[in-house]
mmCIF entry with sequence, helices, sheets and N, C-alpha, C, O atoms, coordinates in Angstrom:
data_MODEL
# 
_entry.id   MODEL 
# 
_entity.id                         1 
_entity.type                       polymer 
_entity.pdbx_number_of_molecules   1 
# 
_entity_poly.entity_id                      1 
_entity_poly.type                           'polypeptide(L)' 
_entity_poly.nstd_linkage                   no 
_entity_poly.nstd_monomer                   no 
_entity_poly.pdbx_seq_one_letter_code       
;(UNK)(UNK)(UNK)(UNK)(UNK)(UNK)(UNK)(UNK)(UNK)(UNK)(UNK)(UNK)(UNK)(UNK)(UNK)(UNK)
(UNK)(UNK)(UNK)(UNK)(UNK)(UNK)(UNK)(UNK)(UNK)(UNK)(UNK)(UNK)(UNK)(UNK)(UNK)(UNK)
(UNK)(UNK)(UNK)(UNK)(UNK)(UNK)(UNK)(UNK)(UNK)(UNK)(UNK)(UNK)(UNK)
;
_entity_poly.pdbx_seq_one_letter_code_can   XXXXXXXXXXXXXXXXXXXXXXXXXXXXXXXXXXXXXXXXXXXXX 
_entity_poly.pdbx_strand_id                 A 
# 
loop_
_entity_poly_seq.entity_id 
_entity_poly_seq.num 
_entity_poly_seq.mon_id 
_entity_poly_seq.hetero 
1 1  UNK n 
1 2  UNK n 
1 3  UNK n 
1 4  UNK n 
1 5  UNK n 
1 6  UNK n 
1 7  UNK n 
1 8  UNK n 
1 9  UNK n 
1 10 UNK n 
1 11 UNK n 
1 12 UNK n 
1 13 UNK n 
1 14 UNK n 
1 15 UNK n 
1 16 UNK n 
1 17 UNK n 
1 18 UNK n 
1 19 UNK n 
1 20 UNK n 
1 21 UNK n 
1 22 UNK n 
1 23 UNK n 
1 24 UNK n 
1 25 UNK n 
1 26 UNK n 
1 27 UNK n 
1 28 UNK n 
1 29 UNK n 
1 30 UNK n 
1 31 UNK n 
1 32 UNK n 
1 33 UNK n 
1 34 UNK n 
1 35 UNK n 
1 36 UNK n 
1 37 UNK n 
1 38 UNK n 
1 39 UNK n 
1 40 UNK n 
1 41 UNK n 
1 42 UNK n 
1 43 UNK n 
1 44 UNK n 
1 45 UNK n 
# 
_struct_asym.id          A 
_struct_asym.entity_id   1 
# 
loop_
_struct_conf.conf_type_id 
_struct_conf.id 
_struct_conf.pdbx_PDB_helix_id 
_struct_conf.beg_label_comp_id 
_struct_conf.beg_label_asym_id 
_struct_conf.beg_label_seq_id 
_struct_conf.pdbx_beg_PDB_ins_code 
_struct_conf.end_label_comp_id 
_struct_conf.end_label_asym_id 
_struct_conf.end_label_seq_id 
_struct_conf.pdbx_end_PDB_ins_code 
_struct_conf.beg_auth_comp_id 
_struct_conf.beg_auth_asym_id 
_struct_conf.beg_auth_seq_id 
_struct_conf.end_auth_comp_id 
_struct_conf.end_auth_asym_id 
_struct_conf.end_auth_seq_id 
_struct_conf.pdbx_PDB_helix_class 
_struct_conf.details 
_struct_conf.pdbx_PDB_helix_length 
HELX_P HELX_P1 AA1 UNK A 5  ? UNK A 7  ? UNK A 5  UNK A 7  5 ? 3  
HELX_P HELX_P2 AA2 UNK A 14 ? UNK A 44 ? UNK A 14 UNK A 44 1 ? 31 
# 
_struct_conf_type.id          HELX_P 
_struct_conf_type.criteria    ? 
_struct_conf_type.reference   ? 
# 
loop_
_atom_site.group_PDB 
_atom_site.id 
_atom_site.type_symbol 
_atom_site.label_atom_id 
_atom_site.label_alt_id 
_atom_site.label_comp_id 
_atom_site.label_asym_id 
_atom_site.label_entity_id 
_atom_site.label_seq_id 
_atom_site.pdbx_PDB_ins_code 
_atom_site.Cartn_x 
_atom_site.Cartn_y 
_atom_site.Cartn_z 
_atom_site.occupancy 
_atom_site.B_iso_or_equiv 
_atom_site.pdbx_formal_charge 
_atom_site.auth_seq_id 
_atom_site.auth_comp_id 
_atom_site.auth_asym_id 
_atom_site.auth_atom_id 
_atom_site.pdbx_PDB_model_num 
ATOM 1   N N  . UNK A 1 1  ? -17.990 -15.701 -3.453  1.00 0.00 ? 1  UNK A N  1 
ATOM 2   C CA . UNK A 1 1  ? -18.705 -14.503 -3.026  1.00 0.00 ? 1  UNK A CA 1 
ATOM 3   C C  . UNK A 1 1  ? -18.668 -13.490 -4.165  1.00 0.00 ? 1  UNK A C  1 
ATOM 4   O O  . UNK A 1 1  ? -17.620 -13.059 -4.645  1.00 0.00 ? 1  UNK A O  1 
ATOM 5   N N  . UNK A 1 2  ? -19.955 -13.126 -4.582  1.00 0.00 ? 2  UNK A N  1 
ATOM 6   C CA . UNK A 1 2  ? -20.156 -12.336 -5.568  1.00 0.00 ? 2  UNK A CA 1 
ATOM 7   C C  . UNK A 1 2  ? -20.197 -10.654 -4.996  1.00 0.00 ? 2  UNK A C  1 
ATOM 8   O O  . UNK A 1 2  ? -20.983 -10.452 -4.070  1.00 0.00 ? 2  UNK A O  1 
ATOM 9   N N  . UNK A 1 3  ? -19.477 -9.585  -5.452  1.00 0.00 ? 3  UNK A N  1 
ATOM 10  C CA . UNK A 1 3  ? -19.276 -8.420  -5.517  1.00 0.00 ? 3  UNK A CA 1 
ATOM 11  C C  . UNK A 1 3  ? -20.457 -7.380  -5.608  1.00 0.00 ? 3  UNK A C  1 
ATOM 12  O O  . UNK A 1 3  ? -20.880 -7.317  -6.762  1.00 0.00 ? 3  UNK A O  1 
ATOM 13  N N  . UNK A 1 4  ? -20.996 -6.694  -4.885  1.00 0.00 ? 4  UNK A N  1 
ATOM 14  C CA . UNK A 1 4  ? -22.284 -6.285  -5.525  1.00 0.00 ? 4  UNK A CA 1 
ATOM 15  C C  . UNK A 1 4  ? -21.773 -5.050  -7.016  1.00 0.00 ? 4  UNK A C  1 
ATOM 16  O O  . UNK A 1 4  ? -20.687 -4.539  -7.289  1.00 0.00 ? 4  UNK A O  1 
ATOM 17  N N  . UNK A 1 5  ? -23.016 -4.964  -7.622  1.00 0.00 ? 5  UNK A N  1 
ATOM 18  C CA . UNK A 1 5  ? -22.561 -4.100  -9.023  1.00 0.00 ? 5  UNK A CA 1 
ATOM 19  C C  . UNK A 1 5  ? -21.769 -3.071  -8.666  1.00 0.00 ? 5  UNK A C  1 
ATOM 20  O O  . UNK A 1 5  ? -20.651 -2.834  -9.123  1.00 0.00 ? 5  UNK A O  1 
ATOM 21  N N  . UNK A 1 6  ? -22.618 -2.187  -7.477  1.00 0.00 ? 6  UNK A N  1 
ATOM 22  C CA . UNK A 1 6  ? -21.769 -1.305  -7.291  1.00 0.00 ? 6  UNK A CA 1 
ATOM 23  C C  . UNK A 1 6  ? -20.043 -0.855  -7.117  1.00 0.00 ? 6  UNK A C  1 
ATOM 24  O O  . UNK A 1 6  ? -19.358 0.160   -7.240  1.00 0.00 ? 6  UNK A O  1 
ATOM 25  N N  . UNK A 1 7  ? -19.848 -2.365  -6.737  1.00 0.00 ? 7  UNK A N  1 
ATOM 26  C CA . UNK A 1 7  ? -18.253 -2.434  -6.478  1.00 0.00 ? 7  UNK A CA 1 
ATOM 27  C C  . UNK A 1 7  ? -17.270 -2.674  -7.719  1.00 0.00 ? 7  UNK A C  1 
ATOM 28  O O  . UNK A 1 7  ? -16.109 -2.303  -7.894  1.00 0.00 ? 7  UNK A O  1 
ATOM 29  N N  . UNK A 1 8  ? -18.169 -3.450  -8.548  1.00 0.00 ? 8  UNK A N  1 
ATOM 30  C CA . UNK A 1 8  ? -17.591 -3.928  -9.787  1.00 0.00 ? 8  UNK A CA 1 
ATOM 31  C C  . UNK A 1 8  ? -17.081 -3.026  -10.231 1.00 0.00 ? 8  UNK A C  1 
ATOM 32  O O  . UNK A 1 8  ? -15.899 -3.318  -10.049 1.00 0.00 ? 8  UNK A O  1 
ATOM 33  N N  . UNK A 1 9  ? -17.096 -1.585  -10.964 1.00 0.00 ? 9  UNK A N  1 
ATOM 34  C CA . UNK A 1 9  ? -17.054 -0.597  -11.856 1.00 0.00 ? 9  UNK A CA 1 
ATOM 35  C C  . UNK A 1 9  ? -15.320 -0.357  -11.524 1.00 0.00 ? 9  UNK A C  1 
ATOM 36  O O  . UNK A 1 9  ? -14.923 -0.195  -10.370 1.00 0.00 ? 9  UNK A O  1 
ATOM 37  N N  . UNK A 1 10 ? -14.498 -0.364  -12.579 1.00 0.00 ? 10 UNK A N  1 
ATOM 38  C CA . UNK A 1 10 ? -13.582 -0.141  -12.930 1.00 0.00 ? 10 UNK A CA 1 
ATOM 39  C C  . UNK A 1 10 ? -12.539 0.985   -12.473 1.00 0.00 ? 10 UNK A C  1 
ATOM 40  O O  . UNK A 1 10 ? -11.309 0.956   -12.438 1.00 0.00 ? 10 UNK A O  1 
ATOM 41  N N  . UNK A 1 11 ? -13.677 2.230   -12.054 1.00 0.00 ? 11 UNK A N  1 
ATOM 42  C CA . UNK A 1 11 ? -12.870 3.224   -10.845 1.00 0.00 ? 11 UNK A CA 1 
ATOM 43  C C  . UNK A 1 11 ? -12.815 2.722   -9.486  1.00 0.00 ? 11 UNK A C  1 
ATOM 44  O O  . UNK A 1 11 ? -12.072 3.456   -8.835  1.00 0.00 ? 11 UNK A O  1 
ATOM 45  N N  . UNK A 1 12 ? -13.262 1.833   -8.824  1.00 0.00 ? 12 UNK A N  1 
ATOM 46  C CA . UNK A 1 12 ? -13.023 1.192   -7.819  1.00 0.00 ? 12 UNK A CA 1 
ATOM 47  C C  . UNK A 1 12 ? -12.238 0.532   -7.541  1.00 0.00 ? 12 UNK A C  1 
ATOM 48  O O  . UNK A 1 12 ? -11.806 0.508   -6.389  1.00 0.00 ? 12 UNK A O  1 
ATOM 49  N N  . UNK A 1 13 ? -11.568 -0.583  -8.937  1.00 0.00 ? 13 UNK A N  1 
ATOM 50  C CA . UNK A 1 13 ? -10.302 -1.438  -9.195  1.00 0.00 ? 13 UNK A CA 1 
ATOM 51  C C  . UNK A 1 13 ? -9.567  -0.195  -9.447  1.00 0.00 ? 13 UNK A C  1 
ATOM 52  O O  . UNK A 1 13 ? -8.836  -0.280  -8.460  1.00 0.00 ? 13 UNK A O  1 
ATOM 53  N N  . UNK A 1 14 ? -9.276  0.674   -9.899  1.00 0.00 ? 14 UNK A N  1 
ATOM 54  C CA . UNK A 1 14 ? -8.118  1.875   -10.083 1.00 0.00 ? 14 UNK A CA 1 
ATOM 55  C C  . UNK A 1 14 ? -7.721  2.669   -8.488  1.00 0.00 ? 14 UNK A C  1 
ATOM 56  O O  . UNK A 1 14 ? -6.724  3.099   -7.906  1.00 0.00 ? 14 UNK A O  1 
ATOM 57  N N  . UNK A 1 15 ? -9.063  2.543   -8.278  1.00 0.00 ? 15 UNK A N  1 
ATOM 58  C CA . UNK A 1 15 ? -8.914  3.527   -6.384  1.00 0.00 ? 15 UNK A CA 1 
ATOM 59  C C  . UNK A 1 15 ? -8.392  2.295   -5.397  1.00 0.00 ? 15 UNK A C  1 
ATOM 60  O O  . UNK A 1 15 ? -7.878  2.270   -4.279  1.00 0.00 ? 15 UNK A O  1 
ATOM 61  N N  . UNK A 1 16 ? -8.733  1.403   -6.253  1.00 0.00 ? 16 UNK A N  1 
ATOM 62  C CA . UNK A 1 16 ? -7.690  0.298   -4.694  1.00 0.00 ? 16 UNK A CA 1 
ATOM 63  C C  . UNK A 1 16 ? -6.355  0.009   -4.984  1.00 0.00 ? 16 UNK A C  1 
ATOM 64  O O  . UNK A 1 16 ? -5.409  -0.198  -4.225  1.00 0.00 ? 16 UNK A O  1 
ATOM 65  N N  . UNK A 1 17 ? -6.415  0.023   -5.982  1.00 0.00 ? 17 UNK A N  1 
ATOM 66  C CA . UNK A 1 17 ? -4.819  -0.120  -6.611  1.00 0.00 ? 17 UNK A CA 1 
ATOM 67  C C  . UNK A 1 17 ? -3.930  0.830   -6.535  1.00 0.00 ? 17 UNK A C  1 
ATOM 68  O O  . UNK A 1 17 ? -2.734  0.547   -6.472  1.00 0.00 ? 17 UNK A O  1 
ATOM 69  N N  . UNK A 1 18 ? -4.421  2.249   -6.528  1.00 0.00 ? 18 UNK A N  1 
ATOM 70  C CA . UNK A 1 18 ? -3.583  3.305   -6.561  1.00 0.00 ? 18 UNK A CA 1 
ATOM 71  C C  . UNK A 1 18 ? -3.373  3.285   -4.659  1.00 0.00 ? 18 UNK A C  1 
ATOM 72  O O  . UNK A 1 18 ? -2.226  3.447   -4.241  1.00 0.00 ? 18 UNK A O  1 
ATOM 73  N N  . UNK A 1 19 ? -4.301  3.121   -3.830  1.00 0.00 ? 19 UNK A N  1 
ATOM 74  C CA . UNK A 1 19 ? -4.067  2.575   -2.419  1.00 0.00 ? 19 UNK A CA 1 
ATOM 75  C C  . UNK A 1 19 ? -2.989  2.211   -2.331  1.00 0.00 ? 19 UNK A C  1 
ATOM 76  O O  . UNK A 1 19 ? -2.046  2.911   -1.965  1.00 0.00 ? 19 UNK A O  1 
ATOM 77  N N  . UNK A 1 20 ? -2.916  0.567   -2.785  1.00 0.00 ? 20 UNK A N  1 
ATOM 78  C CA . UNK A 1 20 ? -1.879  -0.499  -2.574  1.00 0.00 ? 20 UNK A CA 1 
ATOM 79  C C  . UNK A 1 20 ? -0.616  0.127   -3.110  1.00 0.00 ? 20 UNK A C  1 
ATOM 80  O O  . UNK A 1 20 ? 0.425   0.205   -2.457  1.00 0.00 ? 20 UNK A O  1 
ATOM 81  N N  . UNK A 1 21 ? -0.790  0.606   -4.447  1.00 0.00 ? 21 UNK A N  1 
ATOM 82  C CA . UNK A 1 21 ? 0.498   1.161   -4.892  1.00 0.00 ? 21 UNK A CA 1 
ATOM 83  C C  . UNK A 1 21 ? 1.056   2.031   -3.972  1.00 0.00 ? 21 UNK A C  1 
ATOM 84  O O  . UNK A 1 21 ? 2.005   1.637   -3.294  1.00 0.00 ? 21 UNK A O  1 
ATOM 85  N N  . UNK A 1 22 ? 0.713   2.914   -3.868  1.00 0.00 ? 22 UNK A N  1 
ATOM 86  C CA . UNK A 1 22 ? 1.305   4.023   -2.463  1.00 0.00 ? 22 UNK A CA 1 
ATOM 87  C C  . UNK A 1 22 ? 1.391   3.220   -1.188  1.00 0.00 ? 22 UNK A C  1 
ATOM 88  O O  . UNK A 1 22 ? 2.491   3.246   -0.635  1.00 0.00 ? 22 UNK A O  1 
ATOM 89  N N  . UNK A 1 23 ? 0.701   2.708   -0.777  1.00 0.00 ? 23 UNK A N  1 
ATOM 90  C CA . UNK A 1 23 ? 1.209   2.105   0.582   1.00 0.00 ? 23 UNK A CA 1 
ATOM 91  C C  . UNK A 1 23 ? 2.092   1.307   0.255   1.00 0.00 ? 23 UNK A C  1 
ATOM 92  O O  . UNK A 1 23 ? 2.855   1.122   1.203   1.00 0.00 ? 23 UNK A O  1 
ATOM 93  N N  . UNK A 1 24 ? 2.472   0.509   -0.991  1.00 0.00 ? 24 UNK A N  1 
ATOM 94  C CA . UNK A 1 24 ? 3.896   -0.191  -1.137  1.00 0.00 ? 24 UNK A CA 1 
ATOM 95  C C  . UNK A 1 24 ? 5.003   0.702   -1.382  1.00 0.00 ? 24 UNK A C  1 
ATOM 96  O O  . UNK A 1 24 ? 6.141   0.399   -1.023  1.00 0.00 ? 24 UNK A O  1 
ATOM 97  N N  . UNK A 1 25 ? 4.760   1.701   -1.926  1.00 0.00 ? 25 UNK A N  1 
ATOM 98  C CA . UNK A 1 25 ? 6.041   2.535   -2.576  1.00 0.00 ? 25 UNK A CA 1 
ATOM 99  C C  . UNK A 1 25 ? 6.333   3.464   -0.953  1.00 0.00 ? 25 UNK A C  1 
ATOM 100 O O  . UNK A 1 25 ? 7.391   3.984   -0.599  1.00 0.00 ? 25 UNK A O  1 
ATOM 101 N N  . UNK A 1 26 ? 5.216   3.436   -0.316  1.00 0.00 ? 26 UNK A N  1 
ATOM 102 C CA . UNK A 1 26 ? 5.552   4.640   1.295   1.00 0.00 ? 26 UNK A CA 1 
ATOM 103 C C  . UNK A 1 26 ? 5.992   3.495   1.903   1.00 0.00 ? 26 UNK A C  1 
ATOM 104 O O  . UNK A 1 26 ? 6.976   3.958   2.479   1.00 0.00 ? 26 UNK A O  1 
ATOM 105 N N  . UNK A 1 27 ? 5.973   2.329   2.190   1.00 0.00 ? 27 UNK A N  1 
ATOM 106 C CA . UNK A 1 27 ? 6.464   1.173   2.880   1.00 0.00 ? 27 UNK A CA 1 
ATOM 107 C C  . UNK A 1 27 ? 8.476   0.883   2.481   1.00 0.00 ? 27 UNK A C  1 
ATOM 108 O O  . UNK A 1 27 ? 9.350   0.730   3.335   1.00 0.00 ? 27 UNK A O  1 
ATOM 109 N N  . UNK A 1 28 ? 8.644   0.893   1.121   1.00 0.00 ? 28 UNK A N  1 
ATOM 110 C CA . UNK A 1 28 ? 9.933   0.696   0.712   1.00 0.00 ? 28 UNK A CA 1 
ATOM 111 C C  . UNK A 1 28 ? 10.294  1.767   0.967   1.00 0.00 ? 28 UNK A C  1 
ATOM 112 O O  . UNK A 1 28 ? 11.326  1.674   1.631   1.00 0.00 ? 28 UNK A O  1 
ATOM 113 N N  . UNK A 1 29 ? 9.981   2.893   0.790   1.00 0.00 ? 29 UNK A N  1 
ATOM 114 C CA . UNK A 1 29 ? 10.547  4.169   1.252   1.00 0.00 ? 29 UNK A CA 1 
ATOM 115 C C  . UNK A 1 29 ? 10.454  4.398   2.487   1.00 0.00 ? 29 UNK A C  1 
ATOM 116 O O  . UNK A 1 29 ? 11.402  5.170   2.632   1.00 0.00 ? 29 UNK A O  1 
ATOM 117 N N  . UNK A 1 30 ? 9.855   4.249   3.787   1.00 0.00 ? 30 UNK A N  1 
ATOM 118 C CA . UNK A 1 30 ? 10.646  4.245   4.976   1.00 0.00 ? 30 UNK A CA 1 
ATOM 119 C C  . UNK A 1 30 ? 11.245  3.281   5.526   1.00 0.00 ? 30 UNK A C  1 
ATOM 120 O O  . UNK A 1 30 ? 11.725  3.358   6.657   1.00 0.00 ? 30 UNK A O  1 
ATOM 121 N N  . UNK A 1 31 ? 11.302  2.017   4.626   1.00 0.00 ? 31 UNK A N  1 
ATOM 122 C CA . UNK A 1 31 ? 12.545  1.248   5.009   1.00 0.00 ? 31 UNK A CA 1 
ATOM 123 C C  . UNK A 1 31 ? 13.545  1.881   4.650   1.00 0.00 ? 31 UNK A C  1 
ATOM 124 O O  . UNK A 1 31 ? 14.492  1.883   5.438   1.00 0.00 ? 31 UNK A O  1 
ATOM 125 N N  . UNK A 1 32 ? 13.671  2.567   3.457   1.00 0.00 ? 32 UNK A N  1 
ATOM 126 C CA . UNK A 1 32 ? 15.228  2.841   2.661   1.00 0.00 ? 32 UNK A CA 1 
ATOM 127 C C  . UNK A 1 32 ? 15.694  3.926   4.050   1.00 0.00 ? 32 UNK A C  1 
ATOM 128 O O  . UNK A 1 32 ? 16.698  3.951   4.762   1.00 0.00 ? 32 UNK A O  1 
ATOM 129 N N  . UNK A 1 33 ? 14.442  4.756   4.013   1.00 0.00 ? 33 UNK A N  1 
ATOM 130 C CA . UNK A 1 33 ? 14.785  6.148   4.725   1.00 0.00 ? 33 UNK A CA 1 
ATOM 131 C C  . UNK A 1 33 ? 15.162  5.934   5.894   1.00 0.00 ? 33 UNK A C  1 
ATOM 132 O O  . UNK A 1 33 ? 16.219  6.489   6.194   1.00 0.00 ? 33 UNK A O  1 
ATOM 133 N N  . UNK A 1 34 ? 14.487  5.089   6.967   1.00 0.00 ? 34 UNK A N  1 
ATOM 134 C CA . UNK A 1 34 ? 14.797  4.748   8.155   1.00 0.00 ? 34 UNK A CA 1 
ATOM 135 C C  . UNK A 1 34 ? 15.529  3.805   8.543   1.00 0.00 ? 34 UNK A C  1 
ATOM 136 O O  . UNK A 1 34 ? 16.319  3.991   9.468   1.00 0.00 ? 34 UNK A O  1 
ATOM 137 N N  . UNK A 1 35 ? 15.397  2.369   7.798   1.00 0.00 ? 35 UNK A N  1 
ATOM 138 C CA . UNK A 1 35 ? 15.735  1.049   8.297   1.00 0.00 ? 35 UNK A CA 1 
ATOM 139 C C  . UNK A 1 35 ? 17.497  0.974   7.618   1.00 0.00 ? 35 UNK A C  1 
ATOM 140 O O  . UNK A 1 35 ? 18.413  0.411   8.217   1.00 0.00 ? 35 UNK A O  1 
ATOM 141 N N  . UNK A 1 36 ? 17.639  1.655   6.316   1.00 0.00 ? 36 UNK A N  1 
ATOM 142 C CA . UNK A 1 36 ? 18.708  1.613   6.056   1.00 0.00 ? 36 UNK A CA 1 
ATOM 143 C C  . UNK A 1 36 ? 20.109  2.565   6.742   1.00 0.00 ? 36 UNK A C  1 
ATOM 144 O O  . UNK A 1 36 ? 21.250  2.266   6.387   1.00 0.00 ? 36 UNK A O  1 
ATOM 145 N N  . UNK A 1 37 ? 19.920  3.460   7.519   1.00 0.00 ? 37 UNK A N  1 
ATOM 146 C CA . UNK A 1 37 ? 20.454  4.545   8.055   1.00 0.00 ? 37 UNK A CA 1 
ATOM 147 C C  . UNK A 1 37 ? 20.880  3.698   9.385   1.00 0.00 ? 37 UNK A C  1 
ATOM 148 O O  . UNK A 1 37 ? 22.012  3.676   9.867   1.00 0.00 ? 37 UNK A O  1 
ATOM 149 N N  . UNK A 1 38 ? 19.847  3.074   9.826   1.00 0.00 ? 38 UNK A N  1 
ATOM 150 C CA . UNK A 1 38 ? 19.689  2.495   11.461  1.00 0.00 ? 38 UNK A CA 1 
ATOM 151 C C  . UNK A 1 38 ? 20.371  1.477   11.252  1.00 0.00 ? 38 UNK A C  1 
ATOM 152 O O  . UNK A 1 38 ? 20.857  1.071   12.308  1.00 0.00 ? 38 UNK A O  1 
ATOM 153 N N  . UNK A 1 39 ? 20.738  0.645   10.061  1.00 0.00 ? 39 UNK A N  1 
ATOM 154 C CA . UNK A 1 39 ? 21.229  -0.492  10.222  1.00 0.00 ? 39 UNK A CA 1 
ATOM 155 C C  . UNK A 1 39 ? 22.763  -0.429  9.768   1.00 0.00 ? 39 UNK A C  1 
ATOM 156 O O  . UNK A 1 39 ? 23.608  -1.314  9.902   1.00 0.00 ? 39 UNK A O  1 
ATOM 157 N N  . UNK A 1 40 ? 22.933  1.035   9.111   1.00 0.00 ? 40 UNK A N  1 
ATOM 158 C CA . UNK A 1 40 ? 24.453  1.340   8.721   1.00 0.00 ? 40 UNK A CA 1 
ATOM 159 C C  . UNK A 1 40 ? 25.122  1.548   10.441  1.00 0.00 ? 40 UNK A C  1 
ATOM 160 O O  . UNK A 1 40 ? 25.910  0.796   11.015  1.00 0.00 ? 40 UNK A O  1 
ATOM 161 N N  . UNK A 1 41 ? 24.506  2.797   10.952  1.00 0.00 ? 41 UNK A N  1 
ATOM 162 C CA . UNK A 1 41 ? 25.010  3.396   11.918  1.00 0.00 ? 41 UNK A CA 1 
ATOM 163 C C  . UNK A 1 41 ? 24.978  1.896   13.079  1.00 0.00 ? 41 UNK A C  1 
ATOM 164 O O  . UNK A 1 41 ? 25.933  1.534   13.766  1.00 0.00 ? 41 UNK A O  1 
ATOM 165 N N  . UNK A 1 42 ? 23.971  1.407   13.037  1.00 0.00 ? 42 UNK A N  1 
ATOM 166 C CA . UNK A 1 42 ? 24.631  0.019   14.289  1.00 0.00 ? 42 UNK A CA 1 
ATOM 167 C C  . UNK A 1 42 ? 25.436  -0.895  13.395  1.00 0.00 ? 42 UNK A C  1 
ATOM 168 O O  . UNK A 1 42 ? 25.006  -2.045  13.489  1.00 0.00 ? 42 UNK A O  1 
ATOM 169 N N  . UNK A 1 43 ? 26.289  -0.803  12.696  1.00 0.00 ? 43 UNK A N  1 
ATOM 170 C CA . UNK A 1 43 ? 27.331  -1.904  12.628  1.00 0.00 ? 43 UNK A CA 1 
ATOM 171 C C  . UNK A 1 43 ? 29.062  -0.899  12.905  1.00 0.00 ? 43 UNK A C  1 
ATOM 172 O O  . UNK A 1 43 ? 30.191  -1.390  12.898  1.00 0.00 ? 43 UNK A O  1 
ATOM 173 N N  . UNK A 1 44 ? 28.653  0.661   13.135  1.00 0.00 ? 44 UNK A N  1 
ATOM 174 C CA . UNK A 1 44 ? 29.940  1.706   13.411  1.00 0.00 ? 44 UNK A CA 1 
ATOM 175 C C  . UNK A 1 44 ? 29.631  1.657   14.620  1.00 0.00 ? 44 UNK A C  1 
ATOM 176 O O  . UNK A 1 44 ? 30.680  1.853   15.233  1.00 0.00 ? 44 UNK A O  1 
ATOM 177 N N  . UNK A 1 45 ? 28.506  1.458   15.584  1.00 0.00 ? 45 UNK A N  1 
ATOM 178 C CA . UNK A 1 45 ? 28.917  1.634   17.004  1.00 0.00 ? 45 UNK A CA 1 
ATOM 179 C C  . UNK A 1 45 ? 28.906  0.331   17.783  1.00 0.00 ? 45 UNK A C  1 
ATOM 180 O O  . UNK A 1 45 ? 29.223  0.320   18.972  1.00 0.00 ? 45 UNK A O  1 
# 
């Protein structure tokens, strides 16, 4: 499946990537923030 031109252009590969990048870096960061806190405190109670 071919891309139409419009999609091709190089700020489009930068605007999806900067997407993915933030939704990976906000993803590890509310694991650290949330999942790591929740999983300390249930092994003290």
């Amino acid at each position: 499946m071919e891309l139409p031109n419009e999609f091709t252009h190089p700020a489009f590969f930068t605007g999806v990537g900067a997407i993915i990048g933030y939704g990976l870096i906000l993803a590890v960061l509310t694991a650290v923030v949330f999942g790591l806190p929740y999983l300390v405190f249930s092994l003290f109670l």
